[in-house]
C-alpha positions in Angstrom: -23.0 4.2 -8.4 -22.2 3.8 -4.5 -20.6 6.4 -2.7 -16.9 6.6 -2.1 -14.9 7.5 0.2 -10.9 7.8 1.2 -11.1 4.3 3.4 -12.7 2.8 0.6 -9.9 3.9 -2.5 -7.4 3.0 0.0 -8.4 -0.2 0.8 -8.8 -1.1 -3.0 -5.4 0.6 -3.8 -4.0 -1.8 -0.8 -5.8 -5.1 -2.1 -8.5 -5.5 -4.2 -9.3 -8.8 -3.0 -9.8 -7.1 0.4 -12.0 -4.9 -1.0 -14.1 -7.1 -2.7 -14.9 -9.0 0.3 -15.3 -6.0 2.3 -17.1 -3.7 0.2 -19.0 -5.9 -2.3 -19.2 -9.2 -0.8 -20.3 -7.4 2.6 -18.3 -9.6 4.9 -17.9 -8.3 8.4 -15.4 -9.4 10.6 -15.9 -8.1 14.8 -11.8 -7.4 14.5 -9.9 -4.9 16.3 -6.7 -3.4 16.5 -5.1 -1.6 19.4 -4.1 1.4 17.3 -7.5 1.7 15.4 -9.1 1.4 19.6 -6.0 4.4 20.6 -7.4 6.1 17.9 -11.1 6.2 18.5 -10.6 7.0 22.4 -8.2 10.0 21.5 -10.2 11.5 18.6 -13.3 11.4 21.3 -11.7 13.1 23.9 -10.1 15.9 21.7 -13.7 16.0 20.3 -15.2 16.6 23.7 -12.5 19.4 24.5 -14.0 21.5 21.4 -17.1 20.8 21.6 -16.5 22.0 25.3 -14.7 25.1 24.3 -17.7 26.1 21.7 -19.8 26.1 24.8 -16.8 28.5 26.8 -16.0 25.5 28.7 -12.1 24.8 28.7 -11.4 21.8 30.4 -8.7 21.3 32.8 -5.9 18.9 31.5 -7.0 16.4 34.5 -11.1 16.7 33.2 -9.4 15.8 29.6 -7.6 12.9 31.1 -10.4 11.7 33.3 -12.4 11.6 30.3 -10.0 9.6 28.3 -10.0 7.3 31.0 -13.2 6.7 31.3 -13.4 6.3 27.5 -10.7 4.0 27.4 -12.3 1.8 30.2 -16.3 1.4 29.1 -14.8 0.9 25.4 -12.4 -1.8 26.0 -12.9 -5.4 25.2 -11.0 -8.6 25.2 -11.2 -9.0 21.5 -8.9 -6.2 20.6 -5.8 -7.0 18.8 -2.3 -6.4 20.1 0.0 -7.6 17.2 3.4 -6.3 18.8 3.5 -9.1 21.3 6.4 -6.9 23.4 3.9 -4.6 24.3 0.6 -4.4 26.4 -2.2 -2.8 26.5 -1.5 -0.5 29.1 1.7 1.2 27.1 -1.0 1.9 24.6 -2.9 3.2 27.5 -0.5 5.5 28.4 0.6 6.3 25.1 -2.7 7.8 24.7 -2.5 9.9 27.9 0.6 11.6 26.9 -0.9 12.9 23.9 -3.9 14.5 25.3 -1.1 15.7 27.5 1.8 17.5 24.6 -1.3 18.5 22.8 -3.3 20.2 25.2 0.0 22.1 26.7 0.3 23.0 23.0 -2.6 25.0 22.2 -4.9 25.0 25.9 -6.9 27.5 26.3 -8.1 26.8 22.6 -9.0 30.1 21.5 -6.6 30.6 18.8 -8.9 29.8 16.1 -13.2 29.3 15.6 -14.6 25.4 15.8 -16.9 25.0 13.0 -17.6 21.3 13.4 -16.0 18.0 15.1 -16.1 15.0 13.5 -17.8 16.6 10.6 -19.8 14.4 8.2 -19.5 15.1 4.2 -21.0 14.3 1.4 -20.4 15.6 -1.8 -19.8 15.2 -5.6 -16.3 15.3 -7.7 -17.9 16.4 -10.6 -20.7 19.0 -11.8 -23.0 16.3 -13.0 -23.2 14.7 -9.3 -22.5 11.1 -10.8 -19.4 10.5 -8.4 -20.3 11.0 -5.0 -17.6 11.5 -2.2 -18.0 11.0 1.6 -15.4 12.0 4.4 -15.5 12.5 8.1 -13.3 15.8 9.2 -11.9 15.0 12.8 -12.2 19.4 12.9 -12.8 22.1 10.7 -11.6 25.5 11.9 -11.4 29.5 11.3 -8.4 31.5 12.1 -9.2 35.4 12.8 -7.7 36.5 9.7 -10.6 34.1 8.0 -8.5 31.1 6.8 -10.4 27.8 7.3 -8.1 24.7 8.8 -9.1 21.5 8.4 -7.5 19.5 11.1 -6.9 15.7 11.3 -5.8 13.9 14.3 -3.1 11.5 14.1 -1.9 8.6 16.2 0.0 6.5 14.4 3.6 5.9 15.4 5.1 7.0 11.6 5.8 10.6 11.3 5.6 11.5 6.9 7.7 13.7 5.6 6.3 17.4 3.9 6.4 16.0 0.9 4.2 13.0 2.2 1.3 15.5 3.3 1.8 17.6 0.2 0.7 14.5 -2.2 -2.0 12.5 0.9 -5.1 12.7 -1.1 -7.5 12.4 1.7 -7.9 15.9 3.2 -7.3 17.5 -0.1 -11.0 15.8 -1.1 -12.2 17.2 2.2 -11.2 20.7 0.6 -13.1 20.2 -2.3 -15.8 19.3 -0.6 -15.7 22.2 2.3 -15.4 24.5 -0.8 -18.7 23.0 -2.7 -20.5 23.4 0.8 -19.3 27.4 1.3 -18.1 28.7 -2.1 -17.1 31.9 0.0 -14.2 30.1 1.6 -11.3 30.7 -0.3 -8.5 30.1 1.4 -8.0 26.6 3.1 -4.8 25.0 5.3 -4.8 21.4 5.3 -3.2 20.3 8.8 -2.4 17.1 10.2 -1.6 16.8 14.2 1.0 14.3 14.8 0.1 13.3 18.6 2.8 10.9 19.4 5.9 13.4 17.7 3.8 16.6 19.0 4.3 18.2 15.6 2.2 19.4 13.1 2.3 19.3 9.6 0.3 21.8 6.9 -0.1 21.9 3.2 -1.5 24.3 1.0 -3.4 23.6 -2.3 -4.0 25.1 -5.5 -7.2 25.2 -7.5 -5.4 23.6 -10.2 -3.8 20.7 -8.0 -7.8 20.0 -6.7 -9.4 19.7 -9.7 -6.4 17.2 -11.0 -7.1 15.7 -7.7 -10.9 15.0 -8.6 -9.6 13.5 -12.0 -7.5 11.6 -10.6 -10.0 9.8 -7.8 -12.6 9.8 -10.8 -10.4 7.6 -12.9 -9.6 5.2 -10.1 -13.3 5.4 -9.3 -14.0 4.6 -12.9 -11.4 1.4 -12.7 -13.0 -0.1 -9.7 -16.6 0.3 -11.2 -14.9 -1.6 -14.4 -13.3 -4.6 -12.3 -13.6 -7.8 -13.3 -11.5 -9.4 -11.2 -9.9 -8.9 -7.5 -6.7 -10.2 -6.8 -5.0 -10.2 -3.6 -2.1 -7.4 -3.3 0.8 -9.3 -0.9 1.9 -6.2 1.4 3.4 -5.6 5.1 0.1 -4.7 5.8 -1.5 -8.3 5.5 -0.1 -9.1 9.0 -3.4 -6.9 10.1 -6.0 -7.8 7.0 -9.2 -9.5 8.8 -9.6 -11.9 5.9 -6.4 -14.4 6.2 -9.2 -17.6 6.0 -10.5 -16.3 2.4 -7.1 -14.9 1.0 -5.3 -17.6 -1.2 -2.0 -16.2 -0.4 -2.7 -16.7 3.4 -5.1 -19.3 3.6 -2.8 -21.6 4.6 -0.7 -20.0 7.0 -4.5 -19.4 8.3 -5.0 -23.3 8.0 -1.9 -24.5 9.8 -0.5 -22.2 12.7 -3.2 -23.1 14.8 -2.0 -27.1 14.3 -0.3 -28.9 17.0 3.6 -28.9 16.2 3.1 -33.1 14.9 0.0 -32.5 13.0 2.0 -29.4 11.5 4.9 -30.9 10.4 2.7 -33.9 8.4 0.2 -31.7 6.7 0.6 -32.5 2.9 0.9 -28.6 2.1 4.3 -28.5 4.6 5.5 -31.9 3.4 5.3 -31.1 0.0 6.7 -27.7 0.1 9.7 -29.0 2.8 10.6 -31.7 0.2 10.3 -29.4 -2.5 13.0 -27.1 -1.1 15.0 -30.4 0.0 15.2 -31.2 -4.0 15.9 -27.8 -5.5 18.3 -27.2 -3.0 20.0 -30.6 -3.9 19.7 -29.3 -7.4 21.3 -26.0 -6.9 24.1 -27.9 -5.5 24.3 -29.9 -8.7 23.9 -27.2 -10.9 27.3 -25.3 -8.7 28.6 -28.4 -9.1 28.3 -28.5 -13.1 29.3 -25.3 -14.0 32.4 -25.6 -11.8 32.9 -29.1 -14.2 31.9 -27.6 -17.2 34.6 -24.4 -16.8 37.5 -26.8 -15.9 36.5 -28.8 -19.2 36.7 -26.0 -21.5 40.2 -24.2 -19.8 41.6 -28.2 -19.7 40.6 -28.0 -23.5 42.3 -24.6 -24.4 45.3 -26.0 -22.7 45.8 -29.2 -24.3 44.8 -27.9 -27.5 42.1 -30.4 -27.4 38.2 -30.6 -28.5 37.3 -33.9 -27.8 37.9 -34.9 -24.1 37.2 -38.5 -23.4 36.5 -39.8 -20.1 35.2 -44.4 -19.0 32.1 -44.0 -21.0 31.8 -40.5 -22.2 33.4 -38.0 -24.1 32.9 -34.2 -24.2 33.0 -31.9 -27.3 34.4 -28.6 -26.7 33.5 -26.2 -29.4 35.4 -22.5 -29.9 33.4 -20.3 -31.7 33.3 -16.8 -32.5 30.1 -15.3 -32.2 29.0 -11.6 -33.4 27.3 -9.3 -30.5 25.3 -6.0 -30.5 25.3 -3.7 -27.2 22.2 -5.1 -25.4 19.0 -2.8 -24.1 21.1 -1.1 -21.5 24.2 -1.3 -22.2 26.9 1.5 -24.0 26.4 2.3 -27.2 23.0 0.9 -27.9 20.9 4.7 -28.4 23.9 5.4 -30.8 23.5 1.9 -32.7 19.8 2.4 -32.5 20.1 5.7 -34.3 22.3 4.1 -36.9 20.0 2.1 -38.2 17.0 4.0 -37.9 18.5 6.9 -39.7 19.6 4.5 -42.6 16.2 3.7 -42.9 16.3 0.4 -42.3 15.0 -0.2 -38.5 11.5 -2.4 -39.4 14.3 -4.7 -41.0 15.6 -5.6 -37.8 13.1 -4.6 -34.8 10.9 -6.8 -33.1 8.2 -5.9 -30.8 9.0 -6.6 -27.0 6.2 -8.7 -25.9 7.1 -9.0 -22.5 7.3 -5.0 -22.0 3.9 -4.4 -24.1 2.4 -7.0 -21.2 3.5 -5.2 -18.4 2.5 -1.4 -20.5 -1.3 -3.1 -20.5 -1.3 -5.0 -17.3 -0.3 -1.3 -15.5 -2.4 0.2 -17.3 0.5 2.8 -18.9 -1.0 3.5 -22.1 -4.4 5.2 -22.7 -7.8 3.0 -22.5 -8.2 3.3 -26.3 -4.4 2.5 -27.2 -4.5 -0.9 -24.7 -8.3 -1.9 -26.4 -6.8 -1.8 -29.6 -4.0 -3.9 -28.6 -6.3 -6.1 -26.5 -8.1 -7.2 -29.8 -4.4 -9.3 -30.5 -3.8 -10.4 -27.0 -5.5 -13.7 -25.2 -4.7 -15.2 -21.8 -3.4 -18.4 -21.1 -2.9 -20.5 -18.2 0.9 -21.0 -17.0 1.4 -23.0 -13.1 4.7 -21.8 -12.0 6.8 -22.7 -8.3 8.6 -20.5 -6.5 10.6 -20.9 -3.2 11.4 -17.8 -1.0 12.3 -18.3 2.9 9.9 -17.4 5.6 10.1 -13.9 7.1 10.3 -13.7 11.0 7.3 -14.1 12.7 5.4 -16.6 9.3 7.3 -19.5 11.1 
């Protein structure tokens, strides 16, 4: 079994068909972003300024910003992605530089607390047979004087998460468990995550029980992955940024075509065939507004006249009146208490039927436990349905 780590569940959770192509198909793509780039030349710096510090060497807020210059400078290439077409890559520049900035005013001269490690490498196992083997990366792990151990995760990212956010984020809750397997004598442990851009920081605490539900929990999506048979694409926001729009069949063609000439665009069969295929149903929506309207003023002509035949140049209608006996549906009032009627009268297998469409989506989400959806597999099969649907373009897909 390969090892795992955060990135890697992540991406999965995020797409599977990304993963796939990432992690099993081993296809690399030389793509990358302006925040990932931000990201790196920050974490370095803040990485040289401890590593400095260790060594009684406190850097000067203009040695810090030199040195994120410089970073900035012999890293960048002309490749890197800037998706926010408003901005360059000089606000990101400077974005950067007021970080280093907050966050050195913040805690310079660095001596409230011990550096263990910077950019600390990993590497251990969720459970006590060593099958399911966890890496991680900690950006810095840290003693206070009173002996609690922080681990400390940089963040540059223009979102700010609420408490209850960093109180459920998985990833430096594995760190824990794997900081605590390393030294057993650590007891206590802060999690803390350093939001540069908002200069706030954010800390959660968590319980022996919480971590070892936490290991289960990445051991069963660890065990679903390993089980896979199939990848399918996972349509998000966040496939504006995926690296793989050529080999995803929910972008392919945007892939294929926005790169065409606006006359080759407009006659490629996919864009004819979808343009006339919106053409017709919204013809047909028309019709079908159209009908009902008819069909409404048939029936009250009918009522009025005290008519059931209505006969037009080469038609006639048939208006039929009919009473027809209804039960309070799924949701509505008074179906618990109906349902309770019946079942209490003994006679609900007389009038139940199984919901298929519900028992699909309990297996498909995997709701049920693994012995409960095999059992029901044995009556299930798959078949093949093709089905159309229209939705309008978002901005920025034209």
């Amino acid at each position: 079994m390969p090892v795992y780590s955060h990135t890697q569940l992540s991406v999965y959770e995020e797409c599977p068909l990304k993963y796939k192509l990432r992690y099993l198909d081993g296809i690399k793509r030389d793509t990358e972003g302006i925040e990932g780039f931000l990201g790196n030349i920050v974490h370095e710096t803040l990485k040289k300024c401890y590593d400095d510090a260790k060594l009684a060497k406190v850097n000067t807020l203009d040695e810090l910003l030199t040195c994120y210059d410089d970073l900035w400078q012999k890293d960048w290439h002309d490749d890197i992605v800037i998706t926010k077409k408003d901005l360059t890559a000089d606000h990101y520049h400077a974005l950067g530089r007021r970080m280093i900035k907050t966050y050195y005013q913040r805690h310079a001269p660095f001596d409230k607390d011990v550096t263990i490690a910077t950019e600390m490498r990993i590497r251990f196992s969720l459970d006590d047979g060593g099958k399911y083997q966890f890496q991680g990366l900690i950006d810095r792990l840290s003693r206070t004087p009173d002996g609690v151990h922080h681990i400390n995760d940089y963040k540059t990212s223009a979102y700010l998460p609420g408490q209850e956010d960093v109180d459920n984020d998985r990833q430096l809750a594995l760190y824990q468990i794997g900081v605590q397997r390393k030294w057993p004598d650590i007891k206590e442990v802060r999690l803390v995550w350093h939001y540069l851009a908002f200069d706030r920081e954010l800390v959660s605490i968590r319980s022996a029980e919480r971590l070892a539900a936490l290991a289960g929990d990445t051991i069963r999506l660890i065990d679903e992955i390993e089980s896979a048979g199939d990848f399918p694409p996972r349509e998000s926001n966040l496939c504006e940024w995926c690296e793989y729009p050529d080999l995803c069949p929910n972008r392919k063609h945007f892939y294929t075509v926005e790169a065409l000439p606006l006359n080759e665009y407009l006659n490629e069969p996919g864009v004819v065939l979808v343009n006339r295929y919106a053409e017709l149903r919204e013809k047909a929506r028309e019709i079908e507004d159209e009908t009902a309207k008819v069909k409404e003023a048939l029936i009250e002509y009918a009522r009025r006249e005290g008519v059931t035949v209505i006969r037009g140049s080469d038609r006639k209608a048939r208006v039929r009146f009919s009473q027809k006996l209804k039960f309070p549906g799924k949701n509505e009032p008074g179906r618990e208490a109906l349902d309770n009627a019946i079942i209490q009268a003994g006679k609900w297998l007389e009038v139940s039927q199984l919901d298929t469409t519900a028992l699909t989506r309990v297996v498909e989400e995997g709701l049920w436990d693994r012995e409960i959806v095999d059992e029901v597999m044995k009556f299930g099969r798959f078949e093949e349905t093709s089905t159309v649907y229209l939705s309008k373009l978002k901005e920025g897909d034209e």
